[in-house]
N, CA, C and O atoms as a Maestro MAE file, in Angstrom:
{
 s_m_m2io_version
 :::
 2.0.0
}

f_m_ct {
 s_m_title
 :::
 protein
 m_atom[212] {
  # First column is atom index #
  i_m_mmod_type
  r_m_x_coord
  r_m_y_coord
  r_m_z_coord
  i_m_residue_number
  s_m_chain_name
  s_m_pdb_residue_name
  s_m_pdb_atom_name
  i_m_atomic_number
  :::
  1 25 109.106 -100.312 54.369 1 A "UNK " " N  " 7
  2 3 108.037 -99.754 53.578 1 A "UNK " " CA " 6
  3 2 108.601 -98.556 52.819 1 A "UNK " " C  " 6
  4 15 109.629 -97.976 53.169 1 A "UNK " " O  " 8
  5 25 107.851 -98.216 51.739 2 A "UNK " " N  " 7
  6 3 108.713 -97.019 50.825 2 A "UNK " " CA " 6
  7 2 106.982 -96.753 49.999 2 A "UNK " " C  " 6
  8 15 106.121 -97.583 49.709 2 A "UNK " " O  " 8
  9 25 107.016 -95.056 49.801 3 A "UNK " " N  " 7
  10 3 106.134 -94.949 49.277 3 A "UNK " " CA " 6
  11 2 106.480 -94.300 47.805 3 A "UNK " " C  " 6
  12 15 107.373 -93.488 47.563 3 A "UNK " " O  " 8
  13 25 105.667 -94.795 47.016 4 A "UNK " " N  " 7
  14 3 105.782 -94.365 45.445 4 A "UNK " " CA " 6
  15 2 104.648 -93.404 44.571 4 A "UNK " " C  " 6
  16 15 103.701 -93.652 43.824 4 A "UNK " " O  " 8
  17 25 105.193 -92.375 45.014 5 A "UNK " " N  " 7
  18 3 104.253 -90.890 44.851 5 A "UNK " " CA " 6
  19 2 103.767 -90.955 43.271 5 A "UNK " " C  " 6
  20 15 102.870 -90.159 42.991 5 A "UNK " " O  " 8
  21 25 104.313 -91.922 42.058 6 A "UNK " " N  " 7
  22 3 104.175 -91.696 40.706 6 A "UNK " " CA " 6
  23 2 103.231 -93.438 41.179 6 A "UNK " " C  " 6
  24 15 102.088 -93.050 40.936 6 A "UNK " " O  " 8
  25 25 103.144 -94.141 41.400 7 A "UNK " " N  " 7
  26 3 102.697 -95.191 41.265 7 A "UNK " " CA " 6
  27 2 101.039 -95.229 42.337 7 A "UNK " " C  " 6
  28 15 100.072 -95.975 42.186 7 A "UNK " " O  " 8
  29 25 101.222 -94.290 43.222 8 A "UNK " " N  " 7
  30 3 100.286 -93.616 44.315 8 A "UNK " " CA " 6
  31 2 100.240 -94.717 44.825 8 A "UNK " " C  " 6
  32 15 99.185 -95.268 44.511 8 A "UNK " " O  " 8
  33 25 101.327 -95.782 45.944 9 A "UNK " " N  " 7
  34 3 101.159 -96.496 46.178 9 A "UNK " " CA " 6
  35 2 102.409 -97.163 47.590 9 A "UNK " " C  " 6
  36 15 103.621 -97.131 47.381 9 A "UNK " " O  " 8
  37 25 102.087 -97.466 48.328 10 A "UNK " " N  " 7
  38 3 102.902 -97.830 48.942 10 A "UNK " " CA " 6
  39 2 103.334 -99.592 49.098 10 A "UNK " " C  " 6
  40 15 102.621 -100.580 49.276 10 A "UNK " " O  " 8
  41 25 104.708 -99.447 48.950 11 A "UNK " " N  " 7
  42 3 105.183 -101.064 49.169 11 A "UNK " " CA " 6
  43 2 105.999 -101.219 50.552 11 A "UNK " " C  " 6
  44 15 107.024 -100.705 51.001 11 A "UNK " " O  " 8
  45 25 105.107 -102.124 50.995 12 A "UNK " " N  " 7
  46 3 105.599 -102.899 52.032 12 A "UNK " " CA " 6
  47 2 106.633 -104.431 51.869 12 A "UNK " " C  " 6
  48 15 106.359 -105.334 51.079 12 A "UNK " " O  " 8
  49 25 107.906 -104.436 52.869 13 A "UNK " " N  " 7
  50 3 108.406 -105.308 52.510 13 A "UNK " " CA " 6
  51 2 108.508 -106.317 53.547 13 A "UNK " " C  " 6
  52 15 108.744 -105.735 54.606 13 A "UNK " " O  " 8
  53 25 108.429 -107.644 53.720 14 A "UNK " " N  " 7
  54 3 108.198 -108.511 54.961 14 A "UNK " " CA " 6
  55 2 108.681 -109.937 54.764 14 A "UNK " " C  " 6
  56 15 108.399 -110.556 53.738 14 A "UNK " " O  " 8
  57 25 109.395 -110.450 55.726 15 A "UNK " " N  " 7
  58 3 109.618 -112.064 55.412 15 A "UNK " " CA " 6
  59 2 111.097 -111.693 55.088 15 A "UNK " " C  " 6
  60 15 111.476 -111.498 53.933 15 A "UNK " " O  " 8
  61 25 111.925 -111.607 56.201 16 A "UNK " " N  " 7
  62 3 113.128 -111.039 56.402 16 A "UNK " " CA " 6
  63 2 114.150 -112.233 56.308 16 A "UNK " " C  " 6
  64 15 113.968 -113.066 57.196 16 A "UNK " " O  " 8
  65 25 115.114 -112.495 55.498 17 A "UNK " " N  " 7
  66 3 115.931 -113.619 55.670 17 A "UNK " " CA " 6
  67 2 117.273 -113.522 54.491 17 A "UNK " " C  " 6
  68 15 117.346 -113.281 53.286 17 A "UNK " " O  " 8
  69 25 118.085 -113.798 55.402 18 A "UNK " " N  " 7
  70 3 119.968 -113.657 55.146 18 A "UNK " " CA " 6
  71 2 119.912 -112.086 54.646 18 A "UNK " " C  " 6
  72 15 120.543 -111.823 53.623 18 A "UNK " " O  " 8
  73 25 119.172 -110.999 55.326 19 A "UNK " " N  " 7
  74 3 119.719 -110.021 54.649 19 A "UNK " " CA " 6
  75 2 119.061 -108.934 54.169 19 A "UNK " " C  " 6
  76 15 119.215 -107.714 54.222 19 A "UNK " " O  " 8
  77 25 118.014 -109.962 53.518 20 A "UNK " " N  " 7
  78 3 117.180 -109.503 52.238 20 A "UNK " " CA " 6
  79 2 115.568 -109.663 52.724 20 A "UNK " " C  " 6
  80 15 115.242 -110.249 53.757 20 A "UNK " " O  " 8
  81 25 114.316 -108.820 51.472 21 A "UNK " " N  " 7
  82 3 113.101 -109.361 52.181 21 A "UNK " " CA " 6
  83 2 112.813 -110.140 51.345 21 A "UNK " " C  " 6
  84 15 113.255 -109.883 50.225 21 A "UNK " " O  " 8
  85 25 112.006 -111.351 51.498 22 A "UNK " " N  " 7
  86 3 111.403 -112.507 50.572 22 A "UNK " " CA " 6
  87 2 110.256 -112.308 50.010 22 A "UNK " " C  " 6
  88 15 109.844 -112.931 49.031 22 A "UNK " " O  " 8
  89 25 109.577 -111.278 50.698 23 A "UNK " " N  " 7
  90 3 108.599 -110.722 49.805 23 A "UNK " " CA " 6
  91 2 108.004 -109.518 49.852 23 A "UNK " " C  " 6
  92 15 107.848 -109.203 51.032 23 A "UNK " " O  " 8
  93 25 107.465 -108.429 48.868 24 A "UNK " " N  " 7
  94 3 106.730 -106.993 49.025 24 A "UNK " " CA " 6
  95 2 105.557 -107.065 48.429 24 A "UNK " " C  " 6
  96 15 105.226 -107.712 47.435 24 A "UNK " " O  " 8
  97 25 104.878 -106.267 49.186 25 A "UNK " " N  " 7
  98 3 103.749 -105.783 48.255 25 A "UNK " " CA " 6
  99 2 103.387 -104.722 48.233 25 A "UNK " " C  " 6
  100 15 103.813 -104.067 49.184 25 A "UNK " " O  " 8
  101 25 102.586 -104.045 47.373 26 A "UNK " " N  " 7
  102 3 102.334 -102.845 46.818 26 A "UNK " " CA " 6
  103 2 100.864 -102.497 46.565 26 A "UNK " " C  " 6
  104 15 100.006 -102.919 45.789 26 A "UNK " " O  " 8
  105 25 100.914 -101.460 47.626 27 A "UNK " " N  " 7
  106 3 98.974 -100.947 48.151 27 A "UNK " " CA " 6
  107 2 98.664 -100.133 47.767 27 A "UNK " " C  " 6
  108 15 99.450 -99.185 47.784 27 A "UNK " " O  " 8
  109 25 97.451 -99.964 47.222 28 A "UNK " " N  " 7
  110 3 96.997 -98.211 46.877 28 A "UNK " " CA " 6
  111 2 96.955 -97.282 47.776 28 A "UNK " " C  " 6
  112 15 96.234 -97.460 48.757 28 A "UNK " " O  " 8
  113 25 97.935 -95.744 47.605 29 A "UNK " " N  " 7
  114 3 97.376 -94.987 48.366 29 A "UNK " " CA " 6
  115 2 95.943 -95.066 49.433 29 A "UNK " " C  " 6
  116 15 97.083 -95.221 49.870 29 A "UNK " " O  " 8
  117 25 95.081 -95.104 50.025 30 A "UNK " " N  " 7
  118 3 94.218 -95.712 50.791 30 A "UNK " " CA " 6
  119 2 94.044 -96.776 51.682 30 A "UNK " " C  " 6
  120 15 93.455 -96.823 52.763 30 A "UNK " " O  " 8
  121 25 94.729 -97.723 50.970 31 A "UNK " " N  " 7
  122 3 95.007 -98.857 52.110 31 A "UNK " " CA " 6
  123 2 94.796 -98.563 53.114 31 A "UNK " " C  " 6
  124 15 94.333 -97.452 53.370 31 A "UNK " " O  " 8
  125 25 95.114 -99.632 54.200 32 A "UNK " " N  " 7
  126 3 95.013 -99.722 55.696 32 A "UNK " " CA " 6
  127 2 96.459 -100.945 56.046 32 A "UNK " " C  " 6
  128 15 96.357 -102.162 55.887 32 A "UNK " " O  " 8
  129 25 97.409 -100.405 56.414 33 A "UNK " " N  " 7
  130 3 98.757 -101.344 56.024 33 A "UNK " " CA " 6
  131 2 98.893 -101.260 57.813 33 A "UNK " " C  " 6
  132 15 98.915 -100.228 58.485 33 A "UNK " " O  " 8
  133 25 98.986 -102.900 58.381 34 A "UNK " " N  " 7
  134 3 99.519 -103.406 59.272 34 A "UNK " " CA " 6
  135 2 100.629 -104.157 59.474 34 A "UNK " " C  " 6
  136 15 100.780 -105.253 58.935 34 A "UNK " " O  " 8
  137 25 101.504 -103.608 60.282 35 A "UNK " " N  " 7
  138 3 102.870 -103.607 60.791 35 A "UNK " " CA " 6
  139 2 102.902 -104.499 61.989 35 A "UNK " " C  " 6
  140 15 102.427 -104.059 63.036 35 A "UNK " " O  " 8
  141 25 103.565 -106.076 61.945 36 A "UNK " " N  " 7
  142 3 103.227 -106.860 62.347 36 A "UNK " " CA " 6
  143 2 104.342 -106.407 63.900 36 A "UNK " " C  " 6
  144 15 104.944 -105.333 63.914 36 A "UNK " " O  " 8
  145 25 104.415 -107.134 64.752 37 A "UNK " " N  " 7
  146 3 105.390 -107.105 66.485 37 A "UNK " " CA " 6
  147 2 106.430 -107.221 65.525 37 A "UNK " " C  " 6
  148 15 106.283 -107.867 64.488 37 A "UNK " " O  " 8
  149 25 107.340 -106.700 65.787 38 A "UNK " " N  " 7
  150 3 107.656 -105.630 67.415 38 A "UNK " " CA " 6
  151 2 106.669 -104.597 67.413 38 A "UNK " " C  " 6
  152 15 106.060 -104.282 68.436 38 A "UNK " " O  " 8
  153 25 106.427 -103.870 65.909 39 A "UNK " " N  " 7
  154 3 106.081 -102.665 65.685 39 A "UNK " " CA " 6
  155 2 104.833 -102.409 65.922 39 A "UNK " " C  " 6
  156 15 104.612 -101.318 66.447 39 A "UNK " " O  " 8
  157 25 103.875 -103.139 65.678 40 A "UNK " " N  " 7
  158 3 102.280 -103.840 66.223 40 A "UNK " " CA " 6
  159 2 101.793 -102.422 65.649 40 A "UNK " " C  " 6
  160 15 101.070 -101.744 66.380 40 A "UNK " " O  " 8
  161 25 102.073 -102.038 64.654 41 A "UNK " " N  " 7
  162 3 101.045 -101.033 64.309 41 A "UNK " " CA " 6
  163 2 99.521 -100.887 62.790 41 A "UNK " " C  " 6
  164 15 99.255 -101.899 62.142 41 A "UNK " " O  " 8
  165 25 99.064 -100.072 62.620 42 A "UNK " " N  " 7
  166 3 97.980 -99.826 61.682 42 A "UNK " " CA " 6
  167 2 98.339 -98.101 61.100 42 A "UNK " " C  " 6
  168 15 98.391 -96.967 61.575 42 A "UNK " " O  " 8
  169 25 98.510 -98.727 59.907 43 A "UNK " " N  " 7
  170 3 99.132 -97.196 59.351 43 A "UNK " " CA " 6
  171 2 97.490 -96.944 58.088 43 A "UNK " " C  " 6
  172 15 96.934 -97.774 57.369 43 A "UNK " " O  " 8
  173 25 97.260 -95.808 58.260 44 A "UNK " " N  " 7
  174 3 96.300 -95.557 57.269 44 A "UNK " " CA " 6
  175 2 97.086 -94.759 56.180 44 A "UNK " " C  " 6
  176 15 97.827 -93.827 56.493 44 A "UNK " " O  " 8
  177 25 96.936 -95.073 55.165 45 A "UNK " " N  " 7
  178 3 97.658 -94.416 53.954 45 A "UNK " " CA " 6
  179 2 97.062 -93.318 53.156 45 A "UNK " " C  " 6
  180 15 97.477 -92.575 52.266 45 A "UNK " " O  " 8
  181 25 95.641 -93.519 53.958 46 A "UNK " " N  " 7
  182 3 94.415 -91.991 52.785 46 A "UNK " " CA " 6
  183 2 95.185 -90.897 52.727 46 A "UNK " " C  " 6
  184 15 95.036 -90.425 51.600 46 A "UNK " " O  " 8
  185 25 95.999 -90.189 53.413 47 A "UNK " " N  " 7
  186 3 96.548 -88.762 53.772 47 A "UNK " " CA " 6
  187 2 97.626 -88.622 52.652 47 A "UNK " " C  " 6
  188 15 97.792 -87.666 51.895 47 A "UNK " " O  " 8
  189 25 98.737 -90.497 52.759 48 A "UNK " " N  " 7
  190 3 98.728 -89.609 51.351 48 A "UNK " " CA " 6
  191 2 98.704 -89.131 49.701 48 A "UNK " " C  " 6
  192 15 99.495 -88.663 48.881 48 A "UNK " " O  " 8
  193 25 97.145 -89.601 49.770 49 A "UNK " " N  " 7
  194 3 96.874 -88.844 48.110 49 A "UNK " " CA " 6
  195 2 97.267 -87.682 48.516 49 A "UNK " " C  " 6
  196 15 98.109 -87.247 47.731 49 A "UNK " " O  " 8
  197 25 97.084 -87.061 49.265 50 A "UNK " " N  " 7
  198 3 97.398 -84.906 49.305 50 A "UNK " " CA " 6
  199 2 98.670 -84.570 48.531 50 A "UNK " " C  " 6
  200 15 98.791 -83.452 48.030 50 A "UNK " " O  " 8
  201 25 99.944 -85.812 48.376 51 A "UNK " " N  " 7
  202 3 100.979 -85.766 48.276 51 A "UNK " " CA " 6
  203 2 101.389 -86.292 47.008 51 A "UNK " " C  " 6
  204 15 102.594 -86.116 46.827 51 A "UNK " " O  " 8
  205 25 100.769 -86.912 46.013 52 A "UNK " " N  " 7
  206 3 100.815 -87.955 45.053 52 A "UNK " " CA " 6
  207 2 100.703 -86.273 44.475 52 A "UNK " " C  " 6
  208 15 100.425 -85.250 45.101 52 A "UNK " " O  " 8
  209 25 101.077 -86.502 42.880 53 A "UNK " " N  " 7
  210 3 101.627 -86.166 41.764 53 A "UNK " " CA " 6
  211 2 100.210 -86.440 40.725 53 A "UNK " " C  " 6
  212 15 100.284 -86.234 39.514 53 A "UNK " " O  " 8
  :::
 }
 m_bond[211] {
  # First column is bond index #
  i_m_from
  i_m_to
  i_m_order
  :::
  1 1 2 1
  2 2 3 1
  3 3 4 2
  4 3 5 1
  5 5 6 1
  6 6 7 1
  7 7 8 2
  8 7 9 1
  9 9 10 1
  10 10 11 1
  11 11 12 2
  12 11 13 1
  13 13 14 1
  14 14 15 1
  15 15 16 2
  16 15 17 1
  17 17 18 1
  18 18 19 1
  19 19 20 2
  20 19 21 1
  21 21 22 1
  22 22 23 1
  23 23 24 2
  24 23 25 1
  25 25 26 1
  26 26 27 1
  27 27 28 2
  28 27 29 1
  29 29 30 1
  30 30 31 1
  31 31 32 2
  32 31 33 1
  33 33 34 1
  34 34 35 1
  35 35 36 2
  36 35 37 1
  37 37 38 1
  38 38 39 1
  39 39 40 2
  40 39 41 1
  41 41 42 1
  42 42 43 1
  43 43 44 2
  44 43 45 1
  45 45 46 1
  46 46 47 1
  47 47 48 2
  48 47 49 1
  49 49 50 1
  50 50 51 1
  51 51 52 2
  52 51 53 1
  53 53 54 1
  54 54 55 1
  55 55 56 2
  56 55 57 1
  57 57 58 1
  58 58 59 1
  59 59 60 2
  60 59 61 1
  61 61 62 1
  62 62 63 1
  63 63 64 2
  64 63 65 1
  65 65 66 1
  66 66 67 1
  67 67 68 2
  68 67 69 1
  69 69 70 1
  70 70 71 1
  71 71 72 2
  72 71 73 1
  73 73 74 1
  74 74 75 1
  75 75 76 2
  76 75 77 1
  77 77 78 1
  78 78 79 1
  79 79 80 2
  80 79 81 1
  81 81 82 1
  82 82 83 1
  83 83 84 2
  84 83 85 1
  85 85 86 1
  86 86 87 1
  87 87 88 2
  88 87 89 1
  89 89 90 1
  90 90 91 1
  91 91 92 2
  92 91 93 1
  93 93 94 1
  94 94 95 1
  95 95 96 2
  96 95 97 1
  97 97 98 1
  98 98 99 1
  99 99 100 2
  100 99 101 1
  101 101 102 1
  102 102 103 1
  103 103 104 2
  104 103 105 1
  105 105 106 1
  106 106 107 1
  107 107 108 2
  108 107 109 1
  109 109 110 1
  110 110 111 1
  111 111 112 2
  112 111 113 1
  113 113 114 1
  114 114 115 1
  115 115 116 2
  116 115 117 1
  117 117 118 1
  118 118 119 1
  119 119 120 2
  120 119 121 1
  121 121 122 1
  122 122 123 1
  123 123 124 2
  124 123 125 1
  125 125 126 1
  126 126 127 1
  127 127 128 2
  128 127 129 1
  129 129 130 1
  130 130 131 1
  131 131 132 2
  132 131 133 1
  133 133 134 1
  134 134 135 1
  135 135 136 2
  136 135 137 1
  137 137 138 1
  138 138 139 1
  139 139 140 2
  140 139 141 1
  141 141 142 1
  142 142 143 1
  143 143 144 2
  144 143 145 1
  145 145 146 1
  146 146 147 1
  147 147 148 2
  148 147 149 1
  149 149 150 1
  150 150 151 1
  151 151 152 2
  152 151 153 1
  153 153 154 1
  154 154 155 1
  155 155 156 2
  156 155 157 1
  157 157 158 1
  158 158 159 1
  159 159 160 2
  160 159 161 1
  161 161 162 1
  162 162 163 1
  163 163 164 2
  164 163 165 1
  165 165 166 1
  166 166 167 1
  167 167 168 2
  168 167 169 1
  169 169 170 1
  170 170 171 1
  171 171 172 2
  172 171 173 1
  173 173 174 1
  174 174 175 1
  175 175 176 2
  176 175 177 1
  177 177 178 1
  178 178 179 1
  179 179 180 2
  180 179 181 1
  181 181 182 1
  182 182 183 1
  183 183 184 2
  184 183 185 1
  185 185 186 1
  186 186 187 1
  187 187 188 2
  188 187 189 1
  189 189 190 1
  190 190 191 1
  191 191 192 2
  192 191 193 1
  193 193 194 1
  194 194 195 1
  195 195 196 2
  196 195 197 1
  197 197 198 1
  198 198 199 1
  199 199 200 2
  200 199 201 1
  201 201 202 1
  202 202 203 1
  203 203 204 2
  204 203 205 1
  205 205 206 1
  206 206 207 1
  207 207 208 2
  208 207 209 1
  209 209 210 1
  210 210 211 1
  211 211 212 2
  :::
 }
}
């Protein structure tokens, strides 16, 4: 995942193969972005507009 403070948006990348990811996507600041096992998590992204440009 990588966040893009000019785009106010975070991209997630997933679908891991030879290397590389097969696919990303790209959420608005706000989202609600889930992080599938191992990592099994729920990241809320509201916090950061405070940080966006």
């Amino acid at each position: 995942m990588t966040i893009d403070r000019d785009e106010r948006a975070v991209v997630v990348f997933n679908q891991p193969e030879d290397g590389r990811y097969r696919h990303e996507e790209k959420l608005p600041f706000g989202a609600t972005v889930e992080l599938p096992e191992p990592v099994s998590i729920t990241l809320d992204t509201g916090p950061l507009k405070e940080f966006a440009d």
